[in-house]
PLY file of the C-alpha trace (Angstrom):
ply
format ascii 1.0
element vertex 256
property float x
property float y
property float z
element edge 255
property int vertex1
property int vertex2
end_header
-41.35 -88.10 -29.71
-41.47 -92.07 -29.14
-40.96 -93.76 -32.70
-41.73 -96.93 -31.47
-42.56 -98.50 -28.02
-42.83 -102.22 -26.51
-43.00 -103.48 -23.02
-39.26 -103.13 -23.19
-38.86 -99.57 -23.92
-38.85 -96.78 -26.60
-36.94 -95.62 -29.67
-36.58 -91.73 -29.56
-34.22 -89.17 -30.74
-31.50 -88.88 -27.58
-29.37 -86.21 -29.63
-30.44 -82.57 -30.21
-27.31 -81.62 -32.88
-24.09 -82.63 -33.53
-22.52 -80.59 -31.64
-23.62 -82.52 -28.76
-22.88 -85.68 -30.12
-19.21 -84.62 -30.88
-18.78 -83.74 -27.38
-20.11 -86.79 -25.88
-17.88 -89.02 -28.04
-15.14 -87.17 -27.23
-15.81 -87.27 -23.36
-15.95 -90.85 -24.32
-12.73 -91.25 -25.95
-11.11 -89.59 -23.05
-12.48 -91.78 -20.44
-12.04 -95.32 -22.84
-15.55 -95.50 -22.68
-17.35 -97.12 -26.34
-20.76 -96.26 -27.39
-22.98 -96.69 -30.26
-24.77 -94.20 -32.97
-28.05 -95.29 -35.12
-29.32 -92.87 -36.98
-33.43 -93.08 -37.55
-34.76 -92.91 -40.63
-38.35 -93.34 -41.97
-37.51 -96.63 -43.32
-36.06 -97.67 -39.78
-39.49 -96.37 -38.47
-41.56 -98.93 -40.25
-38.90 -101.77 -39.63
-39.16 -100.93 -36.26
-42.89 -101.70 -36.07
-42.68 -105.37 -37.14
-39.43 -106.14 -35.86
-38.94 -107.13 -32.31
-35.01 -107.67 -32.75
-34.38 -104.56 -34.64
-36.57 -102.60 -31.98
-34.38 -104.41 -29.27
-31.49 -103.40 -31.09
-32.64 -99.63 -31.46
-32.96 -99.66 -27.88
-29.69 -100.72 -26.87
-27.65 -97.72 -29.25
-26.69 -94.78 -26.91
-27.44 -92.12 -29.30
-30.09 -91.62 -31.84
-29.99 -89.02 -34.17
-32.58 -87.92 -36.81
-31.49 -88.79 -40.34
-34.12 -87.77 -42.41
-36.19 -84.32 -43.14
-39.57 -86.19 -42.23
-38.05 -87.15 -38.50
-36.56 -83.82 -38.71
-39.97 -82.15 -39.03
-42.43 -84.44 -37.06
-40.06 -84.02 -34.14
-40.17 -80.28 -34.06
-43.79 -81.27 -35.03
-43.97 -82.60 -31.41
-42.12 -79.77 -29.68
-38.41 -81.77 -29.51
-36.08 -79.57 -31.54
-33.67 -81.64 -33.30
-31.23 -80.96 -36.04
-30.44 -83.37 -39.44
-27.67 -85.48 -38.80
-27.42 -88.18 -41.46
-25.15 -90.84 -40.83
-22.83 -90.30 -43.79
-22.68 -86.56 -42.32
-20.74 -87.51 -39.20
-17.96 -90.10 -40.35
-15.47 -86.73 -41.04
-16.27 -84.88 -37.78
-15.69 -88.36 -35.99
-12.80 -89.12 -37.74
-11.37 -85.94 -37.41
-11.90 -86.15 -33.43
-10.58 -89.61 -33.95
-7.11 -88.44 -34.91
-7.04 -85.43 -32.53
-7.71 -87.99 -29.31
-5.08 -90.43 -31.40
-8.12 -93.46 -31.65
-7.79 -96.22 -34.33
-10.77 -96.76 -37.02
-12.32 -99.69 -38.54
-13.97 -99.96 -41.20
-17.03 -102.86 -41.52
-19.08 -103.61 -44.09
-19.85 -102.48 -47.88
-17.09 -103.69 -49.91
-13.12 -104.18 -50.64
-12.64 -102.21 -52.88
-14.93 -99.24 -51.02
-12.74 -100.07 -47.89
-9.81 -99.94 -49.09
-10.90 -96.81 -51.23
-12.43 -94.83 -47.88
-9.55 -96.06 -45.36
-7.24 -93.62 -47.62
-9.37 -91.15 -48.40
-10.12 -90.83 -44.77
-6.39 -91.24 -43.63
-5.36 -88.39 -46.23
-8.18 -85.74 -45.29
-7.46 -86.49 -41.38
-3.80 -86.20 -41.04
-3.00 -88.85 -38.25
-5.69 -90.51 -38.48
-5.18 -94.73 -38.62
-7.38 -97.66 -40.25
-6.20 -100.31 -38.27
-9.06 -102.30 -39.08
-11.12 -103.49 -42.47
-14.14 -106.20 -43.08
-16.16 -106.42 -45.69
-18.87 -110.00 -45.28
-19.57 -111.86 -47.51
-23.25 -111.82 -48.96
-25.93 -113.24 -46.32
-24.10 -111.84 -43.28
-25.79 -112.84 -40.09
-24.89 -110.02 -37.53
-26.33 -112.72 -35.09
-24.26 -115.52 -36.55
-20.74 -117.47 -35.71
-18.64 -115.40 -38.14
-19.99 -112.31 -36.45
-18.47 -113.32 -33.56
-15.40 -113.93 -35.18
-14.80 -110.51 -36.60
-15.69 -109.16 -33.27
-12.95 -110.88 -32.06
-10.74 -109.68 -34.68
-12.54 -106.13 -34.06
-11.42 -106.05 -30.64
-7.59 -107.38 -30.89
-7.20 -104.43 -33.70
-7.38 -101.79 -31.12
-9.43 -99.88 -32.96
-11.70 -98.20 -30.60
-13.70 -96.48 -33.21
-16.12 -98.07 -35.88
-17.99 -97.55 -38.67
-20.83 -99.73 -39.78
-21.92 -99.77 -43.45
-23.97 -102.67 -43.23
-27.54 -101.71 -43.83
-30.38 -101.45 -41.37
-31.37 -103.72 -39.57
-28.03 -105.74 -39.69
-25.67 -102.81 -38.88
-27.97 -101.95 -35.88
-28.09 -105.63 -34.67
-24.40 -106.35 -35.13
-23.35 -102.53 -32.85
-25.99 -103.63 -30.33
-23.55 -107.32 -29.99
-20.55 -105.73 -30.06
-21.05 -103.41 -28.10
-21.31 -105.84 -25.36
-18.83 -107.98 -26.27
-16.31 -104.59 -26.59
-17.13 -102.05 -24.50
-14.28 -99.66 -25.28
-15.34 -99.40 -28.84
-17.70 -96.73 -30.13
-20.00 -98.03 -33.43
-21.23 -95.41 -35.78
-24.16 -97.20 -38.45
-23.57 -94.58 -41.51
-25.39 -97.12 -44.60
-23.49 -95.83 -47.62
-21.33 -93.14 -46.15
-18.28 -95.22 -47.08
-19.50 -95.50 -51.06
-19.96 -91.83 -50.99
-16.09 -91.26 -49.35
-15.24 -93.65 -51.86
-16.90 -92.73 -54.87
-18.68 -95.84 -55.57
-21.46 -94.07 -54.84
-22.90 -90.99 -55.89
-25.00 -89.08 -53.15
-27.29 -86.33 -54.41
-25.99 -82.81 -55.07
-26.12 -80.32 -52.43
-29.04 -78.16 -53.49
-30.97 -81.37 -54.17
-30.44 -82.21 -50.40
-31.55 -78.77 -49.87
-34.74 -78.69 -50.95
-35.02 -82.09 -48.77
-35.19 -84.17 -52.00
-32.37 -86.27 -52.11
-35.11 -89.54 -51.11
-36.56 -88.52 -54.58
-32.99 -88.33 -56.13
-32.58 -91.82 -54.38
-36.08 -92.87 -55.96
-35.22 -92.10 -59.42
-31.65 -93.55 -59.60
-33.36 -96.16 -58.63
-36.80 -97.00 -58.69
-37.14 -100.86 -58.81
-35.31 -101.58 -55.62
-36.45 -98.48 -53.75
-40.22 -97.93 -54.76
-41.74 -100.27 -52.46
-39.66 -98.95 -49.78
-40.58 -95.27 -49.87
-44.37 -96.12 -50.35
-43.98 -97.48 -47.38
-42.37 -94.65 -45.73
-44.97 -92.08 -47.36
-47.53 -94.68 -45.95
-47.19 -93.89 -42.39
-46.82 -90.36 -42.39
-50.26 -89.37 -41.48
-50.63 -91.69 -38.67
-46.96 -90.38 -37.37
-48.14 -86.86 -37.84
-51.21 -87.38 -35.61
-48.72 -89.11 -33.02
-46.71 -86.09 -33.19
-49.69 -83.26 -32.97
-51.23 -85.53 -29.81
-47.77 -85.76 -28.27
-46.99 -81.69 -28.59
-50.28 -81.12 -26.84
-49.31 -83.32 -23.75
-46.11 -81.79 -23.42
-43.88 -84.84 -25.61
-45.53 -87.59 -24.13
-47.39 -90.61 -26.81
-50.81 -91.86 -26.02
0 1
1 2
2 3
3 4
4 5
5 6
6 7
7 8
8 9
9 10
10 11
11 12
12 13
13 14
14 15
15 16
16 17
17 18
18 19
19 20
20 21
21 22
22 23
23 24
24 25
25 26
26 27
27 28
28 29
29 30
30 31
31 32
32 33
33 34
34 35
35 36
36 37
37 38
38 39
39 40
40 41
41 42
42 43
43 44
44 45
45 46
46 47
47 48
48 49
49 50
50 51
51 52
52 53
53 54
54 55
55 56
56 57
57 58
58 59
59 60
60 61
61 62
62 63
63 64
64 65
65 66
66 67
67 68
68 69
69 70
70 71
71 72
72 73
73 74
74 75
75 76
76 77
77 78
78 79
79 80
80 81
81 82
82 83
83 84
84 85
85 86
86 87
87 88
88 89
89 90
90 91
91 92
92 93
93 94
94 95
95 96
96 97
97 98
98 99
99 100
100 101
101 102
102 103
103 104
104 105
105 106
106 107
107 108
108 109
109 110
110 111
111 112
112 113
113 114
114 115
115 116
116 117
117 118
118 119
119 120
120 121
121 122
122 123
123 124
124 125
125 126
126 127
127 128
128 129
129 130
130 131
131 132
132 133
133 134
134 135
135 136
136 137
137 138
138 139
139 140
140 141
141 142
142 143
143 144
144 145
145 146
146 147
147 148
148 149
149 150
150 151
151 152
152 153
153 154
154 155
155 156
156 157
157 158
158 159
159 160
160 161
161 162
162 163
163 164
164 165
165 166
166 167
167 168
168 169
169 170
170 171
171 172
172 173
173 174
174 175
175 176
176 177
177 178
178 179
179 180
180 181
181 182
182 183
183 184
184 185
185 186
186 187
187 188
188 189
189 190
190 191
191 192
192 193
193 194
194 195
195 196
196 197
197 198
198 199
199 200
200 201
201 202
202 203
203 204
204 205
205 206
206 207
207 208
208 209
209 210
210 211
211 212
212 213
213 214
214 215
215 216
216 217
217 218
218 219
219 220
220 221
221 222
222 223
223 224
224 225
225 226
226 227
227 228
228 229
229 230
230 231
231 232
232 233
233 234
234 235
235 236
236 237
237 238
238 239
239 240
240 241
241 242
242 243
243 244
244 245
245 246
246 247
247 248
248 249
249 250
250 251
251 252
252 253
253 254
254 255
């Protein structure tokens, strides 16, 4: 299913699970080749429709996976089976093919003390594993800016080869899509809060919760000021996106 289209392309869903995903990174690791993950969202969905950069950005990730039940659903809706693969899902299977193939991490993004809380957490549940690398911007980070370019450079004389972005959309997006140019050995994973949850400054929703595909209303409720506009939003679209999804199962995955 095409999230979002422009004279320049599409955004869909290029990974069916993570097994796939896994492989391809590690295929990747073996040949020194980088890459870069985003993982859609329905909040990225309506970003993505009045933002030409972000959608630019979207475009130039290698893999998209689904991260979110609705994306999940409306995909399947539209005859493309994909599986849920959140982005704070996939920084331990990463990092544990991270030590195996012997490739130094960084961290970017969030904040010191989460780093430096995740880098050990991560180094003591994947035995070999190495944080070579840390950065956490200050507030008003332009991923588009001079000091970007700066701690790409510093990114890139680390020799980590291995990244993961906790920046936020549509900054962590933006700032993969530039390095990724500018470092083409290094993979970039965006994963939002995955490092607060390794780290325990945050506290994701509990496992049945997710279960019942409710954690965006355990999200909601913790809280509700910051995040109500945002999922209005999100519920907003839903019919139109399910009528894009019925019309594009009955011409065979295509989007009118």
């Amino acid at each position: 299913m095409i999230w979002s289209e422009s004279d320049s392309g599409a955004v869909t869903v290029t990974v069916p699970d993570q097994a796939a995903l896994l492989a391809d990174v590690a295929r990747r690791f073996t040949q020194g080749k980088g890459f870069s993950v985003a993982t859609l969202n329905l909040d990225h969905v309506v970003k993505l429709s009045g933002d030409a950069g972000f959608r630019e950005a979207y475009r130039a990730q290698t893999h998209v996976t689904a991260d979110g039940n609705p994306i999940v659903w409306l995909s399947r809706l539209a005859g493309q089976e994909v599986d849920l693969m959140p982005g704070s899902e996939l920084i331990d299977p990463l990092a544990a093919l991270a030590a195996q193939a012997q490739v130094k991490v960084a961290l970017f993004g969030a904040t010191e003390q989460t780093l430096t809380a995740a880098a050990a957490a991560l180094e003591a549940r994947h035995p070999g594993l190495e944080v070579v690398f840390t950065r956490a911007p200050a507030m008003g980070f332009d991923p588009m800016g001079e000091v970007a370019a700066e701690d790409i450079a510093a990114l890139g004389a680390s020799g980590a080869r291995l990244c993961f972005l906790a920046l936020g959309a549509p900054k962590q997006e933006v700032f993969a899509a530039r390095a990724q140019d500018a470092l083409p050995q290094v993979g970039f994973v965006s994963i939002g809060a995955g490092l607060d949850f390794i780290a325990g400054t945050q506290t994701r929703a509990p496992a049945w919760v997710r279960a019942i595909a409710a954690e965006w209303l355990w999200r909601l409720l913790s809280n509700p000021r910051r995040l109500a506009a945002r999922y209005g939003a999100c519920i907003a679209v839903l019919p139109e996106l399910t009528t894009r999804a019925l019309r594009a199962r009955r011409q065979g995955g295509s989007l009118s």
